[in-house]
Structures are given as structure tokens and as C-alpha cells.
PDB file as gemmi writes it, atoms N, CA and C in Angstrom:
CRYST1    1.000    1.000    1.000  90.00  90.00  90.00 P 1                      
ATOM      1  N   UNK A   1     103.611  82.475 111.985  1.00  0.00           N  
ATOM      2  CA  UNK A   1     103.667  82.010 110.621  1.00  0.00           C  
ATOM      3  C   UNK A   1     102.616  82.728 109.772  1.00  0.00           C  
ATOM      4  N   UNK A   2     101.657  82.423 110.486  1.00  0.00           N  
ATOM      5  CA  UNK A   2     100.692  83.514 109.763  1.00  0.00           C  
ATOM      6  C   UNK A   2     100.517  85.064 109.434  1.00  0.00           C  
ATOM      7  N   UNK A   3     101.479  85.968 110.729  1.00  0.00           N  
ATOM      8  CA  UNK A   3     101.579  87.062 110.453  1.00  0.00           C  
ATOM      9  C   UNK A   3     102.314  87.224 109.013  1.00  0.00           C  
ATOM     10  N   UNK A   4     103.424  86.622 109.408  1.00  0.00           N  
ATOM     11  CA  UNK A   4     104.496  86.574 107.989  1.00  0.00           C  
ATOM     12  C   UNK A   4     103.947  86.532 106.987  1.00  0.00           C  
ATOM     13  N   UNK A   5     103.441  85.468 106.763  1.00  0.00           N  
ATOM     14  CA  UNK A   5     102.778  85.055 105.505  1.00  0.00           C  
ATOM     15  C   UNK A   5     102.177  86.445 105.174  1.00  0.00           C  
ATOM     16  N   UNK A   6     100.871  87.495 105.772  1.00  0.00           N  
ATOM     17  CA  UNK A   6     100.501  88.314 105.796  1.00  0.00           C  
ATOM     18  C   UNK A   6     101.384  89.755 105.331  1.00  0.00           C  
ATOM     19  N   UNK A   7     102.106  89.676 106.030  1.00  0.00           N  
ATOM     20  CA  UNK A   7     103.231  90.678 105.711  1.00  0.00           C  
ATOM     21  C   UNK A   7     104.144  90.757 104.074  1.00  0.00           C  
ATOM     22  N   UNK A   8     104.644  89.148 103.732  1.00  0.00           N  
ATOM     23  CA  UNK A   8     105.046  88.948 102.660  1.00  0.00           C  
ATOM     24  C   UNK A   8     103.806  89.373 101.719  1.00  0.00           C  
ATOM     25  N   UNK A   9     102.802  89.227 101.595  1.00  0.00           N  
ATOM     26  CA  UNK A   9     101.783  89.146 100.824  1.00  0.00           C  
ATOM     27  C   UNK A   9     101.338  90.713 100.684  1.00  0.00           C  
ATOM     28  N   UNK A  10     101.566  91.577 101.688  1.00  0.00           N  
ATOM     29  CA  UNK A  10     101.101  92.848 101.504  1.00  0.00           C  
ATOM     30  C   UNK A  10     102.004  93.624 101.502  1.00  0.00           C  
ATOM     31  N   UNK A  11     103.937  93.088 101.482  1.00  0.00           N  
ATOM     32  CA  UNK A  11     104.629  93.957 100.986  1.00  0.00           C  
ATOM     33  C   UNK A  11     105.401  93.622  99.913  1.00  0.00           C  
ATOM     34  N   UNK A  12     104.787  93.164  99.027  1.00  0.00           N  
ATOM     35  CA  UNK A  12     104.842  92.787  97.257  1.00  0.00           C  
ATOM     36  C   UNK A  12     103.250  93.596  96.956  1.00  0.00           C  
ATOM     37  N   UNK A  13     102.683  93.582  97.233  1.00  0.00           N  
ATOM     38  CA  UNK A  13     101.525  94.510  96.921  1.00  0.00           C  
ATOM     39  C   UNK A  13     100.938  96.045  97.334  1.00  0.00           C  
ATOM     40  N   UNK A  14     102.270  96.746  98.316  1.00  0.00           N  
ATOM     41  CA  UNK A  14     101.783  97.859  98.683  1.00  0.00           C  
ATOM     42  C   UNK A  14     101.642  98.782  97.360  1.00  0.00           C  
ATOM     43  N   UNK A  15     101.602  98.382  96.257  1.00  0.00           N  
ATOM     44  CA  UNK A  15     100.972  99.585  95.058  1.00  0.00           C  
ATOM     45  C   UNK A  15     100.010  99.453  94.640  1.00  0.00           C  
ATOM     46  N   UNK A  16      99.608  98.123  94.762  1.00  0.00           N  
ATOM     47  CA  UNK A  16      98.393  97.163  94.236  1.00  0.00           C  
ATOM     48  C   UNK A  16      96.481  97.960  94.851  1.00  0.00           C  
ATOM     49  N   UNK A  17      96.243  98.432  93.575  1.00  0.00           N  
ATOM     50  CA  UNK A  17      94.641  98.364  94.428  1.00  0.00           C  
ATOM     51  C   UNK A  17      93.697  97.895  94.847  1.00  0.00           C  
ATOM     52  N   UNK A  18      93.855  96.661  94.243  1.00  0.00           N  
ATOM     53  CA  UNK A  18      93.726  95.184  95.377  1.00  0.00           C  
ATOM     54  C   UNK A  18      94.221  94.968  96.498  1.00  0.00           C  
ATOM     55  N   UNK A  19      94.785  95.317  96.937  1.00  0.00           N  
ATOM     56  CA  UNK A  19      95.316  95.039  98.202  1.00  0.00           C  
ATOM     57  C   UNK A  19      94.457  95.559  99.490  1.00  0.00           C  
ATOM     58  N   UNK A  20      93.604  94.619  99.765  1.00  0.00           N  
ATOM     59  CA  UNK A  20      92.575  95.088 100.894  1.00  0.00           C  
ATOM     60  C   UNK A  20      92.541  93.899 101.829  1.00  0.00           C  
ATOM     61  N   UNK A  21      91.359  94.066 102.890  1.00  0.00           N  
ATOM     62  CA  UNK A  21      91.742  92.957 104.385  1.00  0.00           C  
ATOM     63  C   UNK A  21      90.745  91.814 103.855  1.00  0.00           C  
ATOM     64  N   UNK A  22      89.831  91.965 102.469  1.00  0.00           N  
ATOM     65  CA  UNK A  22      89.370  90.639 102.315  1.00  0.00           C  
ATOM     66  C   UNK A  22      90.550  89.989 101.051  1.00  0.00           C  
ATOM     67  N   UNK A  23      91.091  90.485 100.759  1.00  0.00           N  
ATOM     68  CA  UNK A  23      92.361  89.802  99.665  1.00  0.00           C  
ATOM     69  C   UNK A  23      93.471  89.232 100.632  1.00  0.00           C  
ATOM     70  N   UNK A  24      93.444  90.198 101.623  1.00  0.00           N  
ATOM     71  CA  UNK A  24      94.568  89.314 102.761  1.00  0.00           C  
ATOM     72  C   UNK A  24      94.170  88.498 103.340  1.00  0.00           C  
ATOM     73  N   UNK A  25      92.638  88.682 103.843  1.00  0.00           N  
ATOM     74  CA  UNK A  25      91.994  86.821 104.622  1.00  0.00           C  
ATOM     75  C   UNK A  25      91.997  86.035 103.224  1.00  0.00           C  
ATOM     76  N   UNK A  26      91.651  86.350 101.839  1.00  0.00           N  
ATOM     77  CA  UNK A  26      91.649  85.012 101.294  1.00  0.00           C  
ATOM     78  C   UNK A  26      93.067  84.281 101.070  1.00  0.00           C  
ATOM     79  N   UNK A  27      93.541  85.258 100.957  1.00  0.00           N  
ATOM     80  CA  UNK A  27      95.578  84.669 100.778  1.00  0.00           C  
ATOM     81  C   UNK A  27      95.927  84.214 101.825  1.00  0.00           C  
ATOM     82  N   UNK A  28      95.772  84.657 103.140  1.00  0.00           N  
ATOM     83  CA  UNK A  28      96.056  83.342 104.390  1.00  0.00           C  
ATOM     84  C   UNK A  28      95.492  82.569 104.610  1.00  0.00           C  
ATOM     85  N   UNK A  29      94.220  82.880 104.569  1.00  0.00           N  
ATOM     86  CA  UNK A  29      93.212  81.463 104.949  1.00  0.00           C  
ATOM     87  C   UNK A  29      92.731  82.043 106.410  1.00  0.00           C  
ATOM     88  N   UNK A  30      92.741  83.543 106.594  1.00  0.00           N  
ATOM     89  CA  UNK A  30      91.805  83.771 107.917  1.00  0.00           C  
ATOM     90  C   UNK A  30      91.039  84.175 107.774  1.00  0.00           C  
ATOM     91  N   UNK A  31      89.726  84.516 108.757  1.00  0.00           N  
ATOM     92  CA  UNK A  31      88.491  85.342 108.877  1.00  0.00           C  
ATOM     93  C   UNK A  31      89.421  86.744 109.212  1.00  0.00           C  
ATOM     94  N   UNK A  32      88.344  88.104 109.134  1.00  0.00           N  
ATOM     95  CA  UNK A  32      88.719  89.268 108.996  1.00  0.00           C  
ATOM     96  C   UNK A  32      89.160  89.295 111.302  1.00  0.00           C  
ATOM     97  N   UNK A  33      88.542  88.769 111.446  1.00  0.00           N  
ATOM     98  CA  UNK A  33      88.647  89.096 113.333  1.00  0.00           C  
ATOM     99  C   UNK A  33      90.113  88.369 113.724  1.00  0.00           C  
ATOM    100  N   UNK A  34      90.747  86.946 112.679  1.00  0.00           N  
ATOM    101  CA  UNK A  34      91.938  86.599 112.924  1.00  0.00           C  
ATOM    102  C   UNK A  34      92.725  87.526 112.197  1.00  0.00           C  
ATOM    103  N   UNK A  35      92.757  88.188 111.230  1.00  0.00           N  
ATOM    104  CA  UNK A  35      93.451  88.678 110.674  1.00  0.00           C  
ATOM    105  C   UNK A  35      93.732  90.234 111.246  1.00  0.00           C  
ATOM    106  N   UNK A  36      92.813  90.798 112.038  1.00  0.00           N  
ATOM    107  CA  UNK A  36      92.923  91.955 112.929  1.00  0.00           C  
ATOM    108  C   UNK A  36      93.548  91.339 114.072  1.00  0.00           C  
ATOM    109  N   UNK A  37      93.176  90.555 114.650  1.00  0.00           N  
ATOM    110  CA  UNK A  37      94.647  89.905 116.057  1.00  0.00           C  
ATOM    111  C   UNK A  37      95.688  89.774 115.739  1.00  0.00           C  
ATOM    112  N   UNK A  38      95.941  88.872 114.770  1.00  0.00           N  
ATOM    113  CA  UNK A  38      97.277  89.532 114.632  1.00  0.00           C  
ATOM    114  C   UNK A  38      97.917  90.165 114.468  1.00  0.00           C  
ATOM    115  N   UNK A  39      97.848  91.679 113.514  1.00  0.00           N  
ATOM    116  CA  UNK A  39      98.163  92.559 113.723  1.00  0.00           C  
ATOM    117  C   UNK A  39      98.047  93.891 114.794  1.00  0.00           C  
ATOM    118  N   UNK A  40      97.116  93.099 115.797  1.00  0.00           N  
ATOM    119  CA  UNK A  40      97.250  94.072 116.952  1.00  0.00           C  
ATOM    120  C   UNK A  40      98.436  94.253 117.585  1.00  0.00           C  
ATOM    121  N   UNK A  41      99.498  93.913 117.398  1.00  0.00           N  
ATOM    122  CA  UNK A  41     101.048  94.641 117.896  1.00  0.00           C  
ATOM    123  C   UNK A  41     101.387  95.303 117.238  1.00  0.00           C  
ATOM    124  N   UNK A  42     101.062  95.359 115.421  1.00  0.00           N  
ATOM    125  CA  UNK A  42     101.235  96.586 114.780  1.00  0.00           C  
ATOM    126  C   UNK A  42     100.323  97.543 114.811  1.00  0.00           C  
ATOM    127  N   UNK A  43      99.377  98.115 115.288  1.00  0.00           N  
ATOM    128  CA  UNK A  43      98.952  98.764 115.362  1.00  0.00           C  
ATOM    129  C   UNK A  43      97.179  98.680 114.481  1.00  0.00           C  
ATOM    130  N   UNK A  44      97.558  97.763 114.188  1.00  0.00           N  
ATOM    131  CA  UNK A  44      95.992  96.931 113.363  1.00  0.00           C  
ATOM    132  C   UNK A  44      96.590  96.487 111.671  1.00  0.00           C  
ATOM    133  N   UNK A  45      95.956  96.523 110.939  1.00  0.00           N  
ATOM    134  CA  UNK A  45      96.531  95.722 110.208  1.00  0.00           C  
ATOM    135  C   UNK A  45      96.166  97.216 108.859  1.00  0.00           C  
ATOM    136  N   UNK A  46      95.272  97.734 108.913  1.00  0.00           N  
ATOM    137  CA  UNK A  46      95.508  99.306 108.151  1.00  0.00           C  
ATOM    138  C   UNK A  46      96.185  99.690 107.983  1.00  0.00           C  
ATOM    139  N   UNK A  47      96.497 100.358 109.658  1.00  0.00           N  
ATOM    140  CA  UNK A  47      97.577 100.831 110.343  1.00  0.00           C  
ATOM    141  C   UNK A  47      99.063 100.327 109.610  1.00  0.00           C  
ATOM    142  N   UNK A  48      99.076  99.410 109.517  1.00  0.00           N  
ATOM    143  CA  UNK A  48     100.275  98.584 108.772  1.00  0.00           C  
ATOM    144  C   UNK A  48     100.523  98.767 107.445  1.00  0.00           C  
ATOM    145  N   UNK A  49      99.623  98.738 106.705  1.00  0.00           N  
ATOM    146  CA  UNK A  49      99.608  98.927 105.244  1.00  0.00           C  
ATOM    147  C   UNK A  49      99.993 100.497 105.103  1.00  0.00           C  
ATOM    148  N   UNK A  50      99.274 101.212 105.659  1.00  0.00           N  
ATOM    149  CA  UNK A  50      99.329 102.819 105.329  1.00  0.00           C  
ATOM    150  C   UNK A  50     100.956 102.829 106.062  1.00  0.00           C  
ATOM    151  N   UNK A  51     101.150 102.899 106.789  1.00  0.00           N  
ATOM    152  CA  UNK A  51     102.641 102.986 107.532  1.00  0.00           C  
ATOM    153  C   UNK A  51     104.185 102.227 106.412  1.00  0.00           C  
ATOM    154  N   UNK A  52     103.429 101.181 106.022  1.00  0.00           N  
ATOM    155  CA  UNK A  52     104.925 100.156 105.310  1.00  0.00           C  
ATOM    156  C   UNK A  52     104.850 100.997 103.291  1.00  0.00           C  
ATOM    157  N   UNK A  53     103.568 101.748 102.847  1.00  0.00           N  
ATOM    158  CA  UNK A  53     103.378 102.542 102.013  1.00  0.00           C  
ATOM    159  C   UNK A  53     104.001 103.860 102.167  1.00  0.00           C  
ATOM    160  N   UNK A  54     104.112 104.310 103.483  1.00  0.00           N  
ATOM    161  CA  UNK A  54     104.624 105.764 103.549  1.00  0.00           C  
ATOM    162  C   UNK A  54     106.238 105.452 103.584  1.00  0.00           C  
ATOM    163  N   UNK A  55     106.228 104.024 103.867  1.00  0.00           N  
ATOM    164  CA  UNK A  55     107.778 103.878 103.830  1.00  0.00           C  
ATOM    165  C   UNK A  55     108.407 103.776 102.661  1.00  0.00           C  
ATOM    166  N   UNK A  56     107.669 103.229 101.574  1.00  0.00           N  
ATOM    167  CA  UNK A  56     108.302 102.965 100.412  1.00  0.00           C  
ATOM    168  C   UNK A  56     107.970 103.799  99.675  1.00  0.00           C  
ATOM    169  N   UNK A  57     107.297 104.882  99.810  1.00  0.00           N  
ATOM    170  CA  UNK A  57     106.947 106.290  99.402  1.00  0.00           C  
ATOM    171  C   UNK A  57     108.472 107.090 100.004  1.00  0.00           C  
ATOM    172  N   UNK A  58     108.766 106.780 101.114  1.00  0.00           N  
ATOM    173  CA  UNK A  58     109.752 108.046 101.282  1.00  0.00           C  
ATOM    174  C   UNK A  58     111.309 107.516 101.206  1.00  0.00           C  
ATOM    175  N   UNK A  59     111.219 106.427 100.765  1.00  0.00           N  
ATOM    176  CA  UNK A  59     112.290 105.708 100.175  1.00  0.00           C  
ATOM    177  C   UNK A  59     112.295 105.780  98.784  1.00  0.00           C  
ATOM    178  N   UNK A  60     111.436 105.908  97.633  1.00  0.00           N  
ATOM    179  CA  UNK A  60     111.589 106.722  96.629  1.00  0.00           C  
ATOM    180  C   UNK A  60     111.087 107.935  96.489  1.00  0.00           C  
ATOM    181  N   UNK A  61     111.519 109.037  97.656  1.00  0.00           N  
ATOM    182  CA  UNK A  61     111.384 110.178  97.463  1.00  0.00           C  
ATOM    183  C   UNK A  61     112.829 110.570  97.953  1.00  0.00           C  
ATOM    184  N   UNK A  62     113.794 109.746  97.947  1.00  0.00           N  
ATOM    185  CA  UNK A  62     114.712 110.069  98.750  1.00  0.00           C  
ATOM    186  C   UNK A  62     115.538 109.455  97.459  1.00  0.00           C  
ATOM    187  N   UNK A  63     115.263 109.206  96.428  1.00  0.00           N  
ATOM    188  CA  UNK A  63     116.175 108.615  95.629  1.00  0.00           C  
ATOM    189  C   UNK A  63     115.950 109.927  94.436  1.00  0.00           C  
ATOM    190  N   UNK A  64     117.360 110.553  94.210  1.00  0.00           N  
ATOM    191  CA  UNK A  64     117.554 111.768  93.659  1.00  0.00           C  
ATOM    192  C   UNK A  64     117.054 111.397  91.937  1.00  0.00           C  
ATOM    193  N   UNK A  65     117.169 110.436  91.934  1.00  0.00           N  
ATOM    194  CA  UNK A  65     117.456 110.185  90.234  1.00  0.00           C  
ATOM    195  C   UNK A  65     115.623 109.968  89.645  1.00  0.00           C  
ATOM    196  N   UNK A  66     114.872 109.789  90.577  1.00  0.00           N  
ATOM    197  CA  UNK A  66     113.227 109.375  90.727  1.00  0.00           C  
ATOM    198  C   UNK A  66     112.621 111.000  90.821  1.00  0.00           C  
ATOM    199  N   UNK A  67     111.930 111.737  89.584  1.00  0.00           N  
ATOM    200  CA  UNK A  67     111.782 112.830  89.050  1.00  0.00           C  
ATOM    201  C   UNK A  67     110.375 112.731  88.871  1.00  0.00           C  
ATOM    202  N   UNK A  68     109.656 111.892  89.138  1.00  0.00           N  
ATOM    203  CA  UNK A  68     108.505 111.963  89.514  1.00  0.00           C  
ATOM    204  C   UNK A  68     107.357 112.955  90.389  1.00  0.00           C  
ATOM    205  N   UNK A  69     106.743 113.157  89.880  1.00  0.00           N  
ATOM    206  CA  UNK A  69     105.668 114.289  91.245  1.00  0.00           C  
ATOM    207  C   UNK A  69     105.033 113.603  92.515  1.00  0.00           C  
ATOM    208  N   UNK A  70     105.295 114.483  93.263  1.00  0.00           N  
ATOM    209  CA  UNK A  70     105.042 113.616  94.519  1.00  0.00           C  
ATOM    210  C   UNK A  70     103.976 113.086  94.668  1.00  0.00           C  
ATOM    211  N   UNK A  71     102.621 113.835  94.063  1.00  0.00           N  
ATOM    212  CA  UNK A  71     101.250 113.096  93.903  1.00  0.00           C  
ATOM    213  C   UNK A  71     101.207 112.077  92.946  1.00  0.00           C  
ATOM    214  N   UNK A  72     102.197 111.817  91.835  1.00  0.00           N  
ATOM    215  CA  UNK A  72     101.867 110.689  91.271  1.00  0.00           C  
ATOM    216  C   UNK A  72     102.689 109.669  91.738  1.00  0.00           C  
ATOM    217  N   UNK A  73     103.256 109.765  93.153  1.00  0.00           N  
ATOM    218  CA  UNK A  73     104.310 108.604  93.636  1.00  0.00           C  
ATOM    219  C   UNK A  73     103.079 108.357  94.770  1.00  0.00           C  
ATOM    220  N   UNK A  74     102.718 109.605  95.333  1.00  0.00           N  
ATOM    221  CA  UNK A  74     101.485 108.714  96.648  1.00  0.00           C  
ATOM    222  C   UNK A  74     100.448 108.403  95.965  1.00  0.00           C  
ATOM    223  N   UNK A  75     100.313 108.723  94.599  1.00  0.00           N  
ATOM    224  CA  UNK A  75      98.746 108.150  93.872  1.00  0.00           C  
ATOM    225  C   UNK A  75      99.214 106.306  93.894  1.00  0.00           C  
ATOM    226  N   UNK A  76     100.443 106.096  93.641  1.00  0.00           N  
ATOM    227  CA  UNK A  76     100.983 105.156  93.184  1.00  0.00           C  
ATOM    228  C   UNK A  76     100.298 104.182  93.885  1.00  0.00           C  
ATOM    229  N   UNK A  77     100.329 104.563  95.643  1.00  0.00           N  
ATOM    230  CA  UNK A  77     100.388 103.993  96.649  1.00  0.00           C  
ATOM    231  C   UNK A  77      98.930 104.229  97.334  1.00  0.00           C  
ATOM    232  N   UNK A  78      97.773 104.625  96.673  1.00  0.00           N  
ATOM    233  CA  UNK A  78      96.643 104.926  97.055  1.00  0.00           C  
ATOM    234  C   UNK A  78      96.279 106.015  98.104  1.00  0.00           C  
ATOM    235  N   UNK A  79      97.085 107.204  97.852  1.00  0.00           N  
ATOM    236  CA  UNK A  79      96.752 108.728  98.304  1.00  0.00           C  
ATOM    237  C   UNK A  79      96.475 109.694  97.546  1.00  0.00           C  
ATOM    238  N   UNK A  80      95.133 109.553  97.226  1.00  0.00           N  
ATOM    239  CA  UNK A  80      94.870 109.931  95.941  1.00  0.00           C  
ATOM    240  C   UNK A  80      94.701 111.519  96.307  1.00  0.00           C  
ATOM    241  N   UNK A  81      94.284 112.101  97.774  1.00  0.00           N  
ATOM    242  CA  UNK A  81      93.700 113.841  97.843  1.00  0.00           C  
ATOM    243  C   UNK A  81      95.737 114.021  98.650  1.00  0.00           C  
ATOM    244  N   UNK A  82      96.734 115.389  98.367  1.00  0.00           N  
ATOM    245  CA  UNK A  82      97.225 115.815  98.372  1.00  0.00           C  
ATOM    246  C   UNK A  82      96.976 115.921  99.829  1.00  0.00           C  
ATOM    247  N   UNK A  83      96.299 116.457 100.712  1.00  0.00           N  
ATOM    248  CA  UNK A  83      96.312 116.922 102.149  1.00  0.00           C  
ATOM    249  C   UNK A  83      96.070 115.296 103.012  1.00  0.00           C  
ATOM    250  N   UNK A  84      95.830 114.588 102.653  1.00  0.00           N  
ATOM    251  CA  UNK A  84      95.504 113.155 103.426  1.00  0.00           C  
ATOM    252  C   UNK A  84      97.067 112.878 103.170  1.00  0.00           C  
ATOM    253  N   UNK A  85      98.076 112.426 101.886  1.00  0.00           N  
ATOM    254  CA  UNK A  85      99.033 112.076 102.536  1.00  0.00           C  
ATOM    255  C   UNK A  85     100.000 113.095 103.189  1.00  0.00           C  
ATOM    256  N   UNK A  86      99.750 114.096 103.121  1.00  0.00           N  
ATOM    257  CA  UNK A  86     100.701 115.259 103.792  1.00  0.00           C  
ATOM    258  C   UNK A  86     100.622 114.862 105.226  1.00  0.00           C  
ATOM    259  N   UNK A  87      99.612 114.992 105.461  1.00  0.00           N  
ATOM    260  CA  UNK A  87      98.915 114.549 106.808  1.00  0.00           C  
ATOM    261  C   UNK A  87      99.336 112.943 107.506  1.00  0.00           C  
ATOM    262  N   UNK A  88      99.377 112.200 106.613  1.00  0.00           N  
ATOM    263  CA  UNK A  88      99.522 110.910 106.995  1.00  0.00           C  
ATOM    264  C   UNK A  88     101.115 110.750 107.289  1.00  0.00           C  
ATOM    265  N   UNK A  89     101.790 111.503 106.263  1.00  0.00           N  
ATOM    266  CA  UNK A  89     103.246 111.327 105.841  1.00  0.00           C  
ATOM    267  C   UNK A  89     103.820 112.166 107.648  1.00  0.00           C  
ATOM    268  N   UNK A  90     103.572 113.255 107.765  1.00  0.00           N  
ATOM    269  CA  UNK A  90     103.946 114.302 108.956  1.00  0.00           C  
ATOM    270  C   UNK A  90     103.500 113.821 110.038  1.00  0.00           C  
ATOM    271  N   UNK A  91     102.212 112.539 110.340  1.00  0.00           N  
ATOM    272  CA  UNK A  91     102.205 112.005 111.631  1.00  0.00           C  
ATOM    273  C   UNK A  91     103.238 110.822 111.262  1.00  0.00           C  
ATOM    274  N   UNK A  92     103.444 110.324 110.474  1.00  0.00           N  
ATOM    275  CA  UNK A  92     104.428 108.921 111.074  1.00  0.00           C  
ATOM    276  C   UNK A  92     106.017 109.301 111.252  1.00  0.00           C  
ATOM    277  N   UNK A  93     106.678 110.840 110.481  1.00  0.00           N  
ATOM    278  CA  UNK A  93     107.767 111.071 110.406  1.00  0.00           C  
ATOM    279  C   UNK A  93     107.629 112.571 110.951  1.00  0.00           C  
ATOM    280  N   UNK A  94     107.130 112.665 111.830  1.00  0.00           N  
ATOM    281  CA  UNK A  94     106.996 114.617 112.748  1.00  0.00           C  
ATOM    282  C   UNK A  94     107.149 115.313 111.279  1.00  0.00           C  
ATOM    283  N   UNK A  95     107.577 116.256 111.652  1.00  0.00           N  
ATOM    284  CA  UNK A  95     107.571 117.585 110.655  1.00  0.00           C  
ATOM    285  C   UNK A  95     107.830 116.468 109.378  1.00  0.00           C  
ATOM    286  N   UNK A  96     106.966 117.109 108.480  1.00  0.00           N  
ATOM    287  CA  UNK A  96     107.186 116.935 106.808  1.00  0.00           C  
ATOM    288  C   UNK A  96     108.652 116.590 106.444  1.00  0.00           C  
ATOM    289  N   UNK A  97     109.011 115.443 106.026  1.00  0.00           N  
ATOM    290  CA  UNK A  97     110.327 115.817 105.628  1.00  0.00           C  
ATOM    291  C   UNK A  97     110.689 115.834 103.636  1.00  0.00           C  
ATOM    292  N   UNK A  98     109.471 116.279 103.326  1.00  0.00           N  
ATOM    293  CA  UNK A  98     109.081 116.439 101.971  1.00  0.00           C  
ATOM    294  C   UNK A  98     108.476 117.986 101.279  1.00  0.00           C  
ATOM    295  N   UNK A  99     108.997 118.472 100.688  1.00  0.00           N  
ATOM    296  CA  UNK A  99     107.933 119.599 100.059  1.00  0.00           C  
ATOM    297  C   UNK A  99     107.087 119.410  99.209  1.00  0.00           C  
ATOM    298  N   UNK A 100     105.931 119.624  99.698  1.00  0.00           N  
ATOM    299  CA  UNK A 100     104.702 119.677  98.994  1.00  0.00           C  
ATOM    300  C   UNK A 100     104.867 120.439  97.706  1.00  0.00           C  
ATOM    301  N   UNK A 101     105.724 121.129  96.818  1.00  0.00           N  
ATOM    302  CA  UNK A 101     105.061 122.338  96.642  1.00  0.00           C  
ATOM    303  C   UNK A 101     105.544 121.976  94.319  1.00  0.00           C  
ATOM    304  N   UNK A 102     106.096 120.714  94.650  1.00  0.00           N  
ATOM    305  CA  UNK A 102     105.802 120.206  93.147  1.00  0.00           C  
ATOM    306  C   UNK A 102     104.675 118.556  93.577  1.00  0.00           C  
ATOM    307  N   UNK A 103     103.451 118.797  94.118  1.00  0.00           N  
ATOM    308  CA  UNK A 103     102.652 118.198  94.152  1.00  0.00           C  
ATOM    309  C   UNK A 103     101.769 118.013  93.243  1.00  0.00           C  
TER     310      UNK A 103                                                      
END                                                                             
């Protein structure tokens, strides 16, 4: 119940720059050490945020009609240096499946 809760709460806010692990313990009601257990099946609870961001990053990068620059769609999402999300984007999906090169 509590993961959920967690999850709902940080995927209505993956654009938000608020969205950090003391805004998520005060919105559930955990300490920061409950709120890292539970997300230890996802991979920690970072881990989670940066991962469910690259998703909704490459779900509007995949929408033809969204003419946006790719740095101001990962700025959107708090990737603010060009080589961190390249980097971030190419470990969760292997090879790049984006061109950098209107960044």
C-alpha cells in the first residue's frame, strides 16, 4: 500500500523539481530508510524516478507531432548536462534509440 501510494505520488510528479526522497517521506508518512526498503525491488527508489522519467521522456520523443528539442524535453525532466541523459537514456534502452544531434 505504501509502495503504491509512493509510486502514484512520483508519477504525477516526474517533471516536478520538487520531487525528491524528503517530499516522498513527507507524502507517505515514512522515514527516508522505510522509504528506501521499499523500493529495493526496484532498484532503490532514485533508481526509479530516473528510470519511470526516461520513460516518459521516450514516450514523448516518440510522438511525431512533439517538435520540441531534445534538451528541452530532458530539461523538462531534470537532465539538465546533454551527456548525463545520453548516458542515462543508452544504459536503460542499449544503443541510443534517439539522435542527439538537434540537442
Amino acid at each position: 500500500m505504501l509502495l503504491s501510494h509512493a509510486k502514484r505520488y512520483i508519477e504525477a510528479r516526474l517533471d516536478a523539481s520538487t520531487l525528491n526522497i524528503d517530499a516522498i517521506c513527507n507524502i507517505v508518512g515514512v522515514s527516508r530508510r522505510t522509504l528506501y526498503r521499499l523500493f529495493e525491488t526496484e532498484g532503490g527508489v532514485v533508481h526509479y524516478i530516473q528510470s519511470r522519467r526516461l520513460e516518459r521522456i521516450r514516450s514523448i520523443l516518440a510522438n511525431p507531432r512533439d517538435v520540441r528539442r531534445i534538451s528541452d524535453i530532458a530539461a523538462d525532466f531534470g537532465f539538465l548536462r546533454g551527456d548525463h541523459f545520453a548516458r542515462a537514456f543508452k544504459q536503460q534502452y542499449g544503443k541510443a534509440h534517439v539522435s542527439l544531434g538537434n540537442w
